[in-house]
Biopython code that builds the backbone (N, CA, C, O; Angstrom):
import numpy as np
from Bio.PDB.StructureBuilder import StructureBuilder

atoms = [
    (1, "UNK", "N", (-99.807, 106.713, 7.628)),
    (1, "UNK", "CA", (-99.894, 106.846, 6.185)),
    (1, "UNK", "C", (-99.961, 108.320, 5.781)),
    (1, "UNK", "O", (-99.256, 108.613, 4.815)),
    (2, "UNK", "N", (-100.622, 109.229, 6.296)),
    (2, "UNK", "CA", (-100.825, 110.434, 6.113)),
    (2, "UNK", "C", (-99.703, 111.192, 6.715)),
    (2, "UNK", "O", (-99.954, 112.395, 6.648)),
    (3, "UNK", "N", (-98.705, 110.981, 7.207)),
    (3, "UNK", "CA", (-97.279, 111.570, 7.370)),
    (3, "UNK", "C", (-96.773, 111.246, 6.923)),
    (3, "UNK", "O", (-95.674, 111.793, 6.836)),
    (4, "UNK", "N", (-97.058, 109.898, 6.094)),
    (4, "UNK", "CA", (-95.438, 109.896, 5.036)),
    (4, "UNK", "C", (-96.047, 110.195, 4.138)),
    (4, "UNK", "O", (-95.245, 109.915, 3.247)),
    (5, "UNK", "N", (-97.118, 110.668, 3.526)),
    (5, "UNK", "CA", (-97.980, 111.350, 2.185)),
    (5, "UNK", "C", (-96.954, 112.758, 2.515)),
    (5, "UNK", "O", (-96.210, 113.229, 1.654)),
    (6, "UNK", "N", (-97.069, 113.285, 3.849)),
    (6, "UNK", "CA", (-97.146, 114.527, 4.162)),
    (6, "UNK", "C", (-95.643, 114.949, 3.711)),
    (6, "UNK", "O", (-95.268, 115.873, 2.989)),
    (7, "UNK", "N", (-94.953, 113.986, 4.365)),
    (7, "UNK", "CA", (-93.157, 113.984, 4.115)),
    (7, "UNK", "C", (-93.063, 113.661, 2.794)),
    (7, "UNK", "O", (-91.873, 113.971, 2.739)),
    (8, "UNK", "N", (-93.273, 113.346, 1.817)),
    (8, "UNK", "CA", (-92.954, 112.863, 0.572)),
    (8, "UNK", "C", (-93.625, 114.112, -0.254)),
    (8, "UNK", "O", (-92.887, 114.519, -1.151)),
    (9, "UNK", "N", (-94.746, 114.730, -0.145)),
    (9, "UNK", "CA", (-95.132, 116.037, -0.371)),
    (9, "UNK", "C", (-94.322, 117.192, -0.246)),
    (9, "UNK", "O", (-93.910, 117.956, -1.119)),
    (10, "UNK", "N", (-94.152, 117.196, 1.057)),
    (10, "UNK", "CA", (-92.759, 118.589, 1.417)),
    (10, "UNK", "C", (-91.646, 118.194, 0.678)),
    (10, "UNK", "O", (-91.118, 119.153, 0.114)),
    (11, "UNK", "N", (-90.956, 116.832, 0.428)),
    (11, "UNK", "CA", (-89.987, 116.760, 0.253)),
    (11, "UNK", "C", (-90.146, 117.448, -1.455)),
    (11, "UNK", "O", (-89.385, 118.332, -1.850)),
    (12, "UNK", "N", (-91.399, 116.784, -2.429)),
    (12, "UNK", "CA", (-91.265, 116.869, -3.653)),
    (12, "UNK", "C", (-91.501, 118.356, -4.082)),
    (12, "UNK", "O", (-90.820, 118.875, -4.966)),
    (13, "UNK", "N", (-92.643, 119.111, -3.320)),
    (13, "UNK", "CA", (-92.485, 119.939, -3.645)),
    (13, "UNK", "C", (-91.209, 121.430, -2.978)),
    (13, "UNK", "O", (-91.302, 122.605, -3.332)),
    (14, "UNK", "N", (-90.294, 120.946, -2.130)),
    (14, "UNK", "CA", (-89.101, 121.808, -2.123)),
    (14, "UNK", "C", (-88.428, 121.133, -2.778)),
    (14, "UNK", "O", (-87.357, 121.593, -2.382)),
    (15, "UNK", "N", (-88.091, 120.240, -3.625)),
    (15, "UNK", "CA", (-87.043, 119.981, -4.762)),
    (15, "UNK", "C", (-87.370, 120.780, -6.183)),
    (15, "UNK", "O", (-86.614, 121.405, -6.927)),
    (16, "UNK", "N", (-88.608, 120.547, -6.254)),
    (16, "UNK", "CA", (-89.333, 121.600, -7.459)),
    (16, "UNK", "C", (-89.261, 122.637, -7.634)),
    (16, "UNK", "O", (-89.058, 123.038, -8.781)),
    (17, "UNK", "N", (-89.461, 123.918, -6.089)),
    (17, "UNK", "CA", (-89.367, 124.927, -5.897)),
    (17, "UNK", "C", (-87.947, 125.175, -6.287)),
    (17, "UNK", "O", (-87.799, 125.945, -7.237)),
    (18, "UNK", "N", (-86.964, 124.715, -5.785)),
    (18, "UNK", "CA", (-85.218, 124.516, -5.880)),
    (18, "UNK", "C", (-84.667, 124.290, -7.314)),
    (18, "UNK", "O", (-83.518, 124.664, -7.552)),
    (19, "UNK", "N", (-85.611, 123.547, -8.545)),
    (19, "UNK", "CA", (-85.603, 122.958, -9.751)),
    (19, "UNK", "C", (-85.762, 124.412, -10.273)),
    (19, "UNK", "O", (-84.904, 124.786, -11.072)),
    (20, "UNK", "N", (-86.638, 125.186, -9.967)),
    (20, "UNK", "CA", (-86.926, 126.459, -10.936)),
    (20, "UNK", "C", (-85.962, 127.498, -10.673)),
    (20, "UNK", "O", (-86.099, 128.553, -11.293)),
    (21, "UNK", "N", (-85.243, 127.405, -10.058)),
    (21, "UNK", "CA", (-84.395, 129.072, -9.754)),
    (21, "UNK", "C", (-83.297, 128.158, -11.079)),
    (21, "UNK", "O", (-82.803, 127.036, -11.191)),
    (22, "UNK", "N", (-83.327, 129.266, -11.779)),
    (22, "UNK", "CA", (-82.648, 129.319, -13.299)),
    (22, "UNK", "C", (-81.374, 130.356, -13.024)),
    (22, "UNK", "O", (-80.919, 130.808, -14.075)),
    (23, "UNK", "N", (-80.700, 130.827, -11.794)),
    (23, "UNK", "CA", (-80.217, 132.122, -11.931)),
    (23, "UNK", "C", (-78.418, 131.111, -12.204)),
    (23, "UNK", "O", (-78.271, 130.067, -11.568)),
    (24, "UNK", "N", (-77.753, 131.393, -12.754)),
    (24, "UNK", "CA", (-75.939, 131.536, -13.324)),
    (24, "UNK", "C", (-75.236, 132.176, -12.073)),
    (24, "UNK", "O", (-75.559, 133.191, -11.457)),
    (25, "UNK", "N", (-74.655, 131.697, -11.955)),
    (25, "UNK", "CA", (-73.041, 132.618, -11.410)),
    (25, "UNK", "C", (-72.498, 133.570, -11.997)),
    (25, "UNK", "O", (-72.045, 133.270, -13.102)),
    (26, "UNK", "N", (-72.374, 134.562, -11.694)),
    (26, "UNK", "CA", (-71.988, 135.900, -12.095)),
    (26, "UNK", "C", (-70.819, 135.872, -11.877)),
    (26, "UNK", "O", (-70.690, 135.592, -10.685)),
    (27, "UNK", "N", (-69.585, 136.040, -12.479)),
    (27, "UNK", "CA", (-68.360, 136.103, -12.352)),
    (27, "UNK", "C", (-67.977, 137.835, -11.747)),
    (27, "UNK", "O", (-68.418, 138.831, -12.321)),
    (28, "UNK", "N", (-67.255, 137.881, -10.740)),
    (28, "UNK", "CA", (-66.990, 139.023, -9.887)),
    (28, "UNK", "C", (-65.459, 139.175, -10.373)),
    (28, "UNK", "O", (-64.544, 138.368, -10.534)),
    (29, "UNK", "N", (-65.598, 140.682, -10.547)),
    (29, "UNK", "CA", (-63.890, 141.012, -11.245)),
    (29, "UNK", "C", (-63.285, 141.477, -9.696)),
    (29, "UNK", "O", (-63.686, 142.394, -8.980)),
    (30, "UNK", "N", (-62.131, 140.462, -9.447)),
    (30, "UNK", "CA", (-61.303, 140.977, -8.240)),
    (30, "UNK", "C", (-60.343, 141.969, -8.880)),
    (30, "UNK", "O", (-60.171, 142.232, -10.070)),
    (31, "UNK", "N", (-59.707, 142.497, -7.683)),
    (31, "UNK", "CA", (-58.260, 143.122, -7.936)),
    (31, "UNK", "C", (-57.288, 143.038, -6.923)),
    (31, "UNK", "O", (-57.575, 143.146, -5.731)),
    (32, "UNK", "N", (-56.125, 142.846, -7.356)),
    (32, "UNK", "CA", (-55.407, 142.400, -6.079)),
    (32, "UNK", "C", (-54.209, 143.654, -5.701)),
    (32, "UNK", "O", (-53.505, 144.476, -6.287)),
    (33, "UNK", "N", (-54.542, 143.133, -4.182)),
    (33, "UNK", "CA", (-53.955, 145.075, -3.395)),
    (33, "UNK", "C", (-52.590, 144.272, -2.927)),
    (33, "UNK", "O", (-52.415, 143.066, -2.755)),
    (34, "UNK", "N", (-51.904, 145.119, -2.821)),
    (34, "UNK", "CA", (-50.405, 144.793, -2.347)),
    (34, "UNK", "C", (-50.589, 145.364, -0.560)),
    (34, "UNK", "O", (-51.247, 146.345, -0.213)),
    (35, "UNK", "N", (-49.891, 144.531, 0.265)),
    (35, "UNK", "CA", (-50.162, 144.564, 1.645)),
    (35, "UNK", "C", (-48.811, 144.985, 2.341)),
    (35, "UNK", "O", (-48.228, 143.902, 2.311)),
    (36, "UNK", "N", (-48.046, 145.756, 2.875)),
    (36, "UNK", "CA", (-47.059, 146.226, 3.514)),
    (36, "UNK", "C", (-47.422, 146.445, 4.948)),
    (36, "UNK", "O", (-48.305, 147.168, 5.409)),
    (37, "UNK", "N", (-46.383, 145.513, 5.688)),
    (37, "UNK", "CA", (-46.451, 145.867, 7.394)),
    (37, "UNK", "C", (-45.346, 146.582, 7.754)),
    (37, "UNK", "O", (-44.288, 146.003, 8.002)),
    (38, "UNK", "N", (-45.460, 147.776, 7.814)),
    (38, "UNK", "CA", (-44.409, 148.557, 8.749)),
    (38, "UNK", "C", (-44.738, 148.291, 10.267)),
    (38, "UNK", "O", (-45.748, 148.717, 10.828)),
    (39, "UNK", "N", (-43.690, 147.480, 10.895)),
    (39, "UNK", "CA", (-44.435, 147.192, 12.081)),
    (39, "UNK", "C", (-42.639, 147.783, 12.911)),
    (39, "UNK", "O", (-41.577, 147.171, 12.791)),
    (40, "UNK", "N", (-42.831, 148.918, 13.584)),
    (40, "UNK", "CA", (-41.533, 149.423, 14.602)),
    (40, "UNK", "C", (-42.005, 149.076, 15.936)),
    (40, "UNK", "O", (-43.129, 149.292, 16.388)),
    (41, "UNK", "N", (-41.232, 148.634, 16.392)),
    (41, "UNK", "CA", (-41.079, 148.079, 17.894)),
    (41, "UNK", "C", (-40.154, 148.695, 18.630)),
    (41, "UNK", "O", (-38.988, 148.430, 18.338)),
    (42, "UNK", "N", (-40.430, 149.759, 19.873)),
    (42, "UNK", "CA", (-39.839, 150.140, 20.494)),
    (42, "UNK", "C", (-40.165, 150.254, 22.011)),
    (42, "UNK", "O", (-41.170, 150.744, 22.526)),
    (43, "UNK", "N", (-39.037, 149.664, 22.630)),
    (43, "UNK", "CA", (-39.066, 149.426, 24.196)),
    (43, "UNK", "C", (-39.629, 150.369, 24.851)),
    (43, "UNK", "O", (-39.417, 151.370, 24.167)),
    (44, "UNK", "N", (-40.243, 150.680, 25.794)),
    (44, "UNK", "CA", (-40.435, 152.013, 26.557)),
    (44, "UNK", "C", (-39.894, 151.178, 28.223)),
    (44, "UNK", "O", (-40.134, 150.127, 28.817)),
    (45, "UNK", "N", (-38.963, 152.554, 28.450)),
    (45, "UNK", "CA", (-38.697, 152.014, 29.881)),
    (45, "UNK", "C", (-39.499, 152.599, 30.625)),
    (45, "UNK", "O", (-40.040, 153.700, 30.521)),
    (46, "UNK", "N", (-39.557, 151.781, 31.419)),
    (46, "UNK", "CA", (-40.884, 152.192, 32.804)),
    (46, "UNK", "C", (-40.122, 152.015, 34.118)),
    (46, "UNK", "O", (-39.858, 151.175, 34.978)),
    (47, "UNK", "N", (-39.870, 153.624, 33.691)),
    (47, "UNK", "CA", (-39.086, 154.049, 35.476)),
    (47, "UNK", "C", (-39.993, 154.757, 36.012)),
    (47, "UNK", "O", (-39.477, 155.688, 36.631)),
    (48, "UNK", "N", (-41.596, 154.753, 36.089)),
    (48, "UNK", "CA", (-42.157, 155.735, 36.771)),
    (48, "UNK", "C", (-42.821, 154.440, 38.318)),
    (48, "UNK", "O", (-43.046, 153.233, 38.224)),
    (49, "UNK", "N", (-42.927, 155.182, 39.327)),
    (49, "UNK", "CA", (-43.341, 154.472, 40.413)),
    (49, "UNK", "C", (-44.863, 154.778, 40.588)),
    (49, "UNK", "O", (-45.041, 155.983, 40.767)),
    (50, "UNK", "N", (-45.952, 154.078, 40.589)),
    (50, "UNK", "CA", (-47.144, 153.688, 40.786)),
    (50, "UNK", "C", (-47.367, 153.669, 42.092)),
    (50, "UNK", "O", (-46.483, 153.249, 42.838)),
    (51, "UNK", "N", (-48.580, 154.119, 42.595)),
    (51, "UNK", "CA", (-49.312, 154.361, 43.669)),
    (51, "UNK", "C", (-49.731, 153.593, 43.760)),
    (51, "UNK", "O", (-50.228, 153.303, 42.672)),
    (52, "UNK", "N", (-50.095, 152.287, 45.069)),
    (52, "UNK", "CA", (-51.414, 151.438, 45.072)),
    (52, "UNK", "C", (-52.524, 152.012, 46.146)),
    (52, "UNK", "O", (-52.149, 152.634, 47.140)),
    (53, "UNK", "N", (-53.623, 151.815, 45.934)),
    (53, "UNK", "CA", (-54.317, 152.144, 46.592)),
    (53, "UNK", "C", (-54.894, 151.791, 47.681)),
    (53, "UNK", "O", (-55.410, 150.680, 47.560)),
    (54, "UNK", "N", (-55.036, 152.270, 48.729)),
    (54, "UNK", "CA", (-54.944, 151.673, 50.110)),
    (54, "UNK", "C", (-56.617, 152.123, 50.641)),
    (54, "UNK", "O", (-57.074, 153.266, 50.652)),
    (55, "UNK", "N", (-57.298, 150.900, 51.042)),
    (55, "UNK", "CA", (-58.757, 151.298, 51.762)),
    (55, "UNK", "C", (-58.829, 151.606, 53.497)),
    (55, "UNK", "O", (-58.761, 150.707, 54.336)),
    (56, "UNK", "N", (-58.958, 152.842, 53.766)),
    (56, "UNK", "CA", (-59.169, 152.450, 55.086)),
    (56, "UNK", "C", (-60.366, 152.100, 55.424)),
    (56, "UNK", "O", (-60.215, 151.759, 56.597)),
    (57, "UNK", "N", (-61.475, 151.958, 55.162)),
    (57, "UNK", "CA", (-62.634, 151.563, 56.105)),
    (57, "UNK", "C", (-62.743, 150.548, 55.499)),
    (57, "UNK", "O", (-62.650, 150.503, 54.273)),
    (58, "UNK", "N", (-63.024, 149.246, 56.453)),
    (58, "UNK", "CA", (-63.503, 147.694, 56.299)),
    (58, "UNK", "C", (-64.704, 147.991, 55.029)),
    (58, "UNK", "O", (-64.319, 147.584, 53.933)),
    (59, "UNK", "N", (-65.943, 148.569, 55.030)),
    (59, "UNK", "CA", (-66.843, 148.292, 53.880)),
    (59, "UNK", "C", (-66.488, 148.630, 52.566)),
    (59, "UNK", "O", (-67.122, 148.221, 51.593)),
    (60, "UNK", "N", (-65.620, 149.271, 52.501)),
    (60, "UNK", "CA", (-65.455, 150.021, 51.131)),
    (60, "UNK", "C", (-66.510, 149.005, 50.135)),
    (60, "UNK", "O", (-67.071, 147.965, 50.483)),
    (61, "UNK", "N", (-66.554, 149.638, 48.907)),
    (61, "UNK", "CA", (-66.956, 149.230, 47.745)),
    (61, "UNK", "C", (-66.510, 147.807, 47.304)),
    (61, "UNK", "O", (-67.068, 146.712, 47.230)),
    (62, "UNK", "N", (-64.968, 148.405, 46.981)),
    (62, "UNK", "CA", (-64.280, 147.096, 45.976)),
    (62, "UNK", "C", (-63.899, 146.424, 47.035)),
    (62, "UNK", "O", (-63.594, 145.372, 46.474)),
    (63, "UNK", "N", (-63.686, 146.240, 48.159)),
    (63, "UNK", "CA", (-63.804, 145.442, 48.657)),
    (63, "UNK", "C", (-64.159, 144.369, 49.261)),
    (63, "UNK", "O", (-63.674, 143.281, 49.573)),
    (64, "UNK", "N", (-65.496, 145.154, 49.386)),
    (64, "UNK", "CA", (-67.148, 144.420, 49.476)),
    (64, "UNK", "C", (-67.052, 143.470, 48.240)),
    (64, "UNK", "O", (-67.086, 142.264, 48.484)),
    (65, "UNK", "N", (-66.948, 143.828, 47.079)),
    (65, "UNK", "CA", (-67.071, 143.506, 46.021)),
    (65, "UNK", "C", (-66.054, 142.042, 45.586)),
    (65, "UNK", "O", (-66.303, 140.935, 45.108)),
    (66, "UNK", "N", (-64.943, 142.682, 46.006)),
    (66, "UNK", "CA", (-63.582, 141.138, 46.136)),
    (66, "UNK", "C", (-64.058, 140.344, 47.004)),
    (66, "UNK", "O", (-63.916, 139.203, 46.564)),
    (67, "UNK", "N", (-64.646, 140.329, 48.200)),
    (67, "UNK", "CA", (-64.793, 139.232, 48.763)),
    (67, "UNK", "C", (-66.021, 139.099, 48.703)),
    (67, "UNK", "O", (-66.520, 139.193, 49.824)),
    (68, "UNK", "N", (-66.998, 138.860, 47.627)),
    (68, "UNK", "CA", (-67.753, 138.391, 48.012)),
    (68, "UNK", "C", (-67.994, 136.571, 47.976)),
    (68, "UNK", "O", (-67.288, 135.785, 47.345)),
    (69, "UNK", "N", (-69.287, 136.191, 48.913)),
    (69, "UNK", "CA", (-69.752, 135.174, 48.793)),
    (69, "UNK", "C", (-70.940, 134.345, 48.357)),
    (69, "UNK", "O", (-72.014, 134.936, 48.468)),
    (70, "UNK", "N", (-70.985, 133.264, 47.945)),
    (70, "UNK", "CA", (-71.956, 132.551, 47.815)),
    (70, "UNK", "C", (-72.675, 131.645, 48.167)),
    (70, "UNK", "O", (-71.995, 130.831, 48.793)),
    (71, "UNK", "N", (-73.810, 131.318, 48.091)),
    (71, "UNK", "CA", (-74.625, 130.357, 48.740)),
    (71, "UNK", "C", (-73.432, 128.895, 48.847)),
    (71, "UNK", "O", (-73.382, 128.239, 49.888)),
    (72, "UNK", "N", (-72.691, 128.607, 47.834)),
    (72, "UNK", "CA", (-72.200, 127.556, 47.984)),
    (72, "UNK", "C", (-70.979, 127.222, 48.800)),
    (72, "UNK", "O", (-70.383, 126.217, 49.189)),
    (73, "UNK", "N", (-70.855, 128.919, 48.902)),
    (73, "UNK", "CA", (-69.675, 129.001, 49.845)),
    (73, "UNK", "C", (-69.759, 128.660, 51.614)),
    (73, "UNK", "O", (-68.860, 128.321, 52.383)),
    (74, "UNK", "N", (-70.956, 128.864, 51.815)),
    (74, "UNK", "CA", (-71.266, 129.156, 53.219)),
    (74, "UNK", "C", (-71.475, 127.145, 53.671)),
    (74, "UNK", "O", (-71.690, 126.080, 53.094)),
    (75, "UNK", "N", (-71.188, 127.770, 55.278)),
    (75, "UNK", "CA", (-70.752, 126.252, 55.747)),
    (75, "UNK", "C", (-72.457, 125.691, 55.839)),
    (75, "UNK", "O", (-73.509, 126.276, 56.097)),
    (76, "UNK", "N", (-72.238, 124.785, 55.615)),
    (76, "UNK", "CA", (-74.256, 124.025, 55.557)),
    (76, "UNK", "C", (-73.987, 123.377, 56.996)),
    (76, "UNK", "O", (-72.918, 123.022, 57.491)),
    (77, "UNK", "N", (-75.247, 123.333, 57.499)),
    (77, "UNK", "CA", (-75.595, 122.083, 58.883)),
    (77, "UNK", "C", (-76.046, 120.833, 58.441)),
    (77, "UNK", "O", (-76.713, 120.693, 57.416)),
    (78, "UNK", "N", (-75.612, 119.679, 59.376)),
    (78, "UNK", "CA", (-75.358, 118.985, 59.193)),
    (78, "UNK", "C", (-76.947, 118.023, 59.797)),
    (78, "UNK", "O", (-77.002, 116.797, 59.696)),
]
sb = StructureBuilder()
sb.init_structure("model")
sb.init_model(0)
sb.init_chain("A")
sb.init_seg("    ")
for serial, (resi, resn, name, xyz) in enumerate(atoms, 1):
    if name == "N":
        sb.init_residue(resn, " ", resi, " ")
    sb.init_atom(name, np.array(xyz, "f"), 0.0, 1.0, " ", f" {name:<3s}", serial, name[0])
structure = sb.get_structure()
């Protein structure tokens, strides 16, 4: 009984609180902008030759890093 007093309370008094805001809509003066896409598209040829990069020692960094593993990876006993 005393929670639905409680709920019927909250409810009446946030409709009341909500009843008093007296404030209007203010009408906002737009203006409207004109939008132009200059959009140039031009090919670039790609004749230059790229280096890849080659690790010699087994630990390196990024390598360490590419293979790594996880607990879920590893073989479980049976």
């Amino acid at each position: 009984m005393k929670t639905i007093f409680t709920f019927i309370a909250i409810i009446f008094f946030g409709t009341a609180a909500m009843a008093q805001n007296d404030s209007k809509e203010v009408k906002v003066a737009t203006t409207a902008a004109g939008v132009e896409l200059n959009i140039d598209i031009t090919k670039a040829d790609k004749s230059e030759t790229e280096v890849a990069r080659l690790y010699k020692f087994k630990n390196s960094r990024i390598k360490k890093e590419l293979a790594f593993r996880t607990k879920n990876n590893r073989s479980k006993l049976v």
